[in-house]
N, C-alpha and C positions, 0 to 999 in steps of 0.2 A: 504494500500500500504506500511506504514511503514512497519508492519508488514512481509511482503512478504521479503520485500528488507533485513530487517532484518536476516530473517532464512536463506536465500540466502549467505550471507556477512558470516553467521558462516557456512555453509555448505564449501567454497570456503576454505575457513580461517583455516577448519579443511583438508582439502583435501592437502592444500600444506604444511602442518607443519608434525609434526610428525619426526620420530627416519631416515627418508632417509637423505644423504647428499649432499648439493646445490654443484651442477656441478664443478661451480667455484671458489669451497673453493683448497688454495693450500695445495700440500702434505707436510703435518707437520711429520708425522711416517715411517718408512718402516723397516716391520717386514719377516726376513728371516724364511722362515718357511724348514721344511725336513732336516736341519742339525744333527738334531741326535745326535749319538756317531760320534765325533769329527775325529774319525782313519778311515780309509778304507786303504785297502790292494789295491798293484797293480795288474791290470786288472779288479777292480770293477766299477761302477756305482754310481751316490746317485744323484734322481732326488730332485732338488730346486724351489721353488718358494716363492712370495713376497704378500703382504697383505700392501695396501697402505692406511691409514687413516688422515683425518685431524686433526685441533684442536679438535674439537669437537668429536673424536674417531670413528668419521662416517665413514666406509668404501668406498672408491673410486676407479673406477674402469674406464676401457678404457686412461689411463693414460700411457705416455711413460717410460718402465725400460730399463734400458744399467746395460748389465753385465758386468765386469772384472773381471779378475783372473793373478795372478803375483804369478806363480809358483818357485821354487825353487829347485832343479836347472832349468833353463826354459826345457821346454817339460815333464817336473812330471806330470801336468794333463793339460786339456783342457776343454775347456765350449762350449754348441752348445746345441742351437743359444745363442746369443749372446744380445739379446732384445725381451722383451715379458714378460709376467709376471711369463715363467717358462722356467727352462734351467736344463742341465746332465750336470755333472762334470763326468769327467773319467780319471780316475789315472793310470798312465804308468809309472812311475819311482819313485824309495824311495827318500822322500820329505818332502817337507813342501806348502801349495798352500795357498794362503788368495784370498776369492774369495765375493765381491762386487756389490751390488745391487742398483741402483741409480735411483731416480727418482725428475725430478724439485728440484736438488739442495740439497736434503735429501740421507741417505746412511745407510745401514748398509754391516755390514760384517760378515767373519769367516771365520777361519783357521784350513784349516784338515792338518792331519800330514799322509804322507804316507807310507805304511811300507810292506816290503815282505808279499806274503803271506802263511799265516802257513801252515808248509810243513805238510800231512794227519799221522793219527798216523800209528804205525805198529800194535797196539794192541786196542781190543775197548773191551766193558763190555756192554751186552744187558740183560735188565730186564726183567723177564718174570713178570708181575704185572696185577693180575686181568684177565682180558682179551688182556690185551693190552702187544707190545713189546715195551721198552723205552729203549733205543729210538728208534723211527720207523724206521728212515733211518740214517744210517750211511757212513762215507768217511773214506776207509782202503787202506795203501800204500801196493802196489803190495808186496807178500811174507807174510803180516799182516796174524794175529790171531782176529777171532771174538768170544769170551764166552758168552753161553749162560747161563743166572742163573736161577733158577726158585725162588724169593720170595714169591710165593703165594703160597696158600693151594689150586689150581688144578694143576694139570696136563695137562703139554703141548709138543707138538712135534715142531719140526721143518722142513718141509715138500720144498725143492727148488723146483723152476722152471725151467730154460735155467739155465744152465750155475754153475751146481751145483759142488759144492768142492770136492777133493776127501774124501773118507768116505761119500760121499751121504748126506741123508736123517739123522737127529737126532730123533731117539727112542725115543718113551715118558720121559720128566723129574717128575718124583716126587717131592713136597712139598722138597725145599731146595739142589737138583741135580743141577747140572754143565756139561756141553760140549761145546766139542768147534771144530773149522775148522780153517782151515788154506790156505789162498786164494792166491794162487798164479798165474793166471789170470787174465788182466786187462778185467774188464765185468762189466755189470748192472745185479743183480742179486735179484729178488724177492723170498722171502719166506711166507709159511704161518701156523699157526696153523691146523690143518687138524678138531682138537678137539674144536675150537672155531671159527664159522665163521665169518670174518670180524676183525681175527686178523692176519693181514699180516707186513710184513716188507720188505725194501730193503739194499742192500750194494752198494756203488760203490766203486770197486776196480781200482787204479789209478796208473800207472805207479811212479817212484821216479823222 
């Protein structure tokens, strides 16, 4: 019977030990996670959330967070919801926002800086590399110029879909050839190699 009681006592013993964390240890940590690059531009997004551990570094979970955010000037950005273990930040006016995760008494934080957002170029440079266009997809202001180069040693065309520039269609480039279009229509416009399948591109052409 000792024996019995015995294997028993370490079977239980091992059952409730181990790397989980007891219910009612309090939050000692709170780790903002999704912060990222610090800037976002107005009318963006940047989803957040929280990682709540005790002393023990055990992660803990079903636990109440309260967000805040003290925008600058007030209405720059906004959070929603506002409790829960994750929340959007969305930025409306050029700023500054410290925005605030709380949980039993513990906090952290962080402050994005909000800033216009960069107005599209008039001019882009598209790589013809291998197989592939780099960049695939590009953002050109209405009236913009896209170049096509070829650095590789094949030969590639440039073949539109809907919404094609004038001058059409670009002729084959040879090993170190250049062309270009010039878009002035606002459109979604895909392209493709005709001579490599599965090399396609798009533009979006954007109003100023």
């Amino acid at each position: 019977m000792r024996l019995i009681r015995a294997l028993v006592y370490t079977v239980v013993a091992a059952g409730c030990g181990g790397g989980g964390s007891t219910p009612n240890q309090p939050v000692e940590h709170v780790q903002l996670n999704g912060a990222g690059n610090l800037t976002i531009s107005v009318g963006d997004s940047r989803g957040l959330s929280v990682t709540l551990r005790d002393a023990q570094n055990s992660v803990l979970t079903g636990r109440q967070v309260t967000w805040t955010i003290t925008p600058n000037p007030a209405g720059a950005a906004s959070l929603a919801p506002t409790s829960g273990s994750q929340t959007t930040l969305s930025a409306s006016a050029v700023g500054t926002s410290l925005v605030r995760a709380t949980s039993e008494g513990k906090s952290a934080e962080v402050t994005f800086t909000i800033e216009e957002e960069a107005p599209a170029p008039s001019a882009v440079q598209v790589n013809l590399s291998g197989t592939s266009f780099v960049p695939s997809s590009v953002t050109l202001l209405q009236g913009g110029t896209v170049t096509w180069n070829n650095g590789s040693a094949e030969v590639h065309d440039v073949t539109f879909g809907t919404n094609a520039p004038a001058g059409g269609n670009i002729d084959p480039l040879g090993p170190g050839a250049e062309a270009f279009r010039t878009f002035n229509v606002v459109a979604e416009i895909d392209y493709v190699c005709t001579r490599h399948p599965g090399m396609s591109g798009s533009i979006s052409v954007v109003a100023p």
